[in-house]
C-alpha positions in Angstrom: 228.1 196.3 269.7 227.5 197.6 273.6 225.6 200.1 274.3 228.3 202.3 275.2 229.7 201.8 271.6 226.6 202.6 270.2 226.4 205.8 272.3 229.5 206.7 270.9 229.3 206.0 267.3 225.8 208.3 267.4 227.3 211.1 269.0 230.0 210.9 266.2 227.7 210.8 263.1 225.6 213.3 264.5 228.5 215.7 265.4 228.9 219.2 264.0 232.7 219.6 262.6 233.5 221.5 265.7 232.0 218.9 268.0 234.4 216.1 266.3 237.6 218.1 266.6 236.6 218.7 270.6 236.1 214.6 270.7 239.4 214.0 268.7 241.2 216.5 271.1 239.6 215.1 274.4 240.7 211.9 273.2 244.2 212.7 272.7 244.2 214.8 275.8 243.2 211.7 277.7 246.0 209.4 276.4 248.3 212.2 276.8 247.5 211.6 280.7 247.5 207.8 280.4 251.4 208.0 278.9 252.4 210.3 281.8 250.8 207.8 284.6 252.5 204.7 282.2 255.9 206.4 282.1 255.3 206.8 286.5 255.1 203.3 286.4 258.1 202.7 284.3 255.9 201.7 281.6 257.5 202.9 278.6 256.9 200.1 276.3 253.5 200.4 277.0 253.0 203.7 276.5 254.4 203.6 273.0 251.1 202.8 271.4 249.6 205.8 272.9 252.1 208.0 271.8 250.9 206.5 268.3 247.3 206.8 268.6 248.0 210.4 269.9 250.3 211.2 266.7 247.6 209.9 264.6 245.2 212.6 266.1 247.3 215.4 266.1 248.1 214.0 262.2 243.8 214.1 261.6 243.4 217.4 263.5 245.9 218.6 261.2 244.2 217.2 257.9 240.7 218.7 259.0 242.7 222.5 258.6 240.5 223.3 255.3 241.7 227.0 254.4 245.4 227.0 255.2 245.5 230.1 253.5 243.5 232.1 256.6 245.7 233.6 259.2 243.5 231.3 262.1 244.2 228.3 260.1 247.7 228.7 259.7 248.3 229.6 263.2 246.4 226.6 264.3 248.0 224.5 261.5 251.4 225.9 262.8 250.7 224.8 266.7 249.3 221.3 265.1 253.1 221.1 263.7 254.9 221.8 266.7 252.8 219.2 268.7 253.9 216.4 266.4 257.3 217.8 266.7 256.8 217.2 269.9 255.6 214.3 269.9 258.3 212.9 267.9 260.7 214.0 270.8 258.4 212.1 273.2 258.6 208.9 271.1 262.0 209.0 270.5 263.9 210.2 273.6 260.8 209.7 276.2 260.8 213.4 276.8 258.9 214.0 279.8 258.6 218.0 280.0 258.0 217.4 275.7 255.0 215.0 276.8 254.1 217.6 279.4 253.8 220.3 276.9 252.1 218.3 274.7 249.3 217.5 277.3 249.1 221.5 278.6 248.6 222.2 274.4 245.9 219.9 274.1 244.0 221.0 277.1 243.9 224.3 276.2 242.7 223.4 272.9 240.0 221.1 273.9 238.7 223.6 276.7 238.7 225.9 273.7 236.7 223.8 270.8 234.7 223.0 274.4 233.8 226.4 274.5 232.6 227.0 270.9 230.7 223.7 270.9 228.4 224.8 274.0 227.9 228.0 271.7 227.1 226.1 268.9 224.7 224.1 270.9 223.2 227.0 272.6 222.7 229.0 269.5 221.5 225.9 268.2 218.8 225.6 270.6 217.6 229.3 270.7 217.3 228.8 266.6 214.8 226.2 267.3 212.8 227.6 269.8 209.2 228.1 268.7 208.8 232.5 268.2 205.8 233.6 270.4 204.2 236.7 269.1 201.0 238.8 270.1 198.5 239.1 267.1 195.3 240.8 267.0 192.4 238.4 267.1 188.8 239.5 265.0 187.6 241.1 268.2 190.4 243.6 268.6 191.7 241.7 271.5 195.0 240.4 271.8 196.4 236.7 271.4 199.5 234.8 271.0 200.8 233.0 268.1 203.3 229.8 268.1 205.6 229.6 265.3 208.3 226.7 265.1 
């Protein structure tokens, strides 16, 4: 295993469920590019796996949904749907403006999960910053205590 690899596969098992579903969408986003530069070239065959490995995302991101019941959870589930609809267009009739939508979708929803990662992380890292607080030492003057 590279170190690259290994880079990755730590950043994975030590990802918060948000942080995975940003990774799985960058990843998908980033194929979703890769088809549209393989279809430029004429590449179609090619592409075809990626169309795959993007369906299988779109197919994870979808099983992740935990609470379909909730109205966020069912929108999202419902815009998870129509991306593998999509997707199904692109595979099957190498629909450029589907493949474009697709790619515009996933964007948005990875600068999105983006978003409440850094806020996870940040709220994350004001939760573990040690609380300084003034206390009265035995001689009436003040000091400062360090908690973690």
């Amino acid at each position: 295993m590279d170190s690259q690899e290994a880079f990755l596969r730590q950043e994975v098992e030590s990802a918060s469920p948000a942080k995975l579903r940003f990774l799985l969408l960058q990843k998908a986003h980033g194929l979703s590019i890769i088809v549209q530069d393989l279809w430029k070239q004429g590449k179609h065959d090619e592409s075809q796996q990626w169309i795959i490995r993007i369906q299988d995302i779109v197919t994870e991101l979808l099983a992740g949904i935990v609470d379909p019941n909730h109205e966020l959870a069912q929108i999202t589930s419902d815009l998870y749907i129509f991306m593998a609809k999509l997707l199904a267009a692109v595979a099957f009739e190498r629909d450029v403006e589907a493949m474009q939508n697709v790619s515009e979708i996933l964007e948005i929803e990875m600068e999105t999960w983006g978003m409440y990662v850094r806020k996870e992380a940040l709220e994350s890292q004001r939760n573990a910053r040690p609380q300084v607080t003034p206390e009265m030492d035995n001689d009436g003057s003040n000091s400062l205590n360090f908690q973690a």
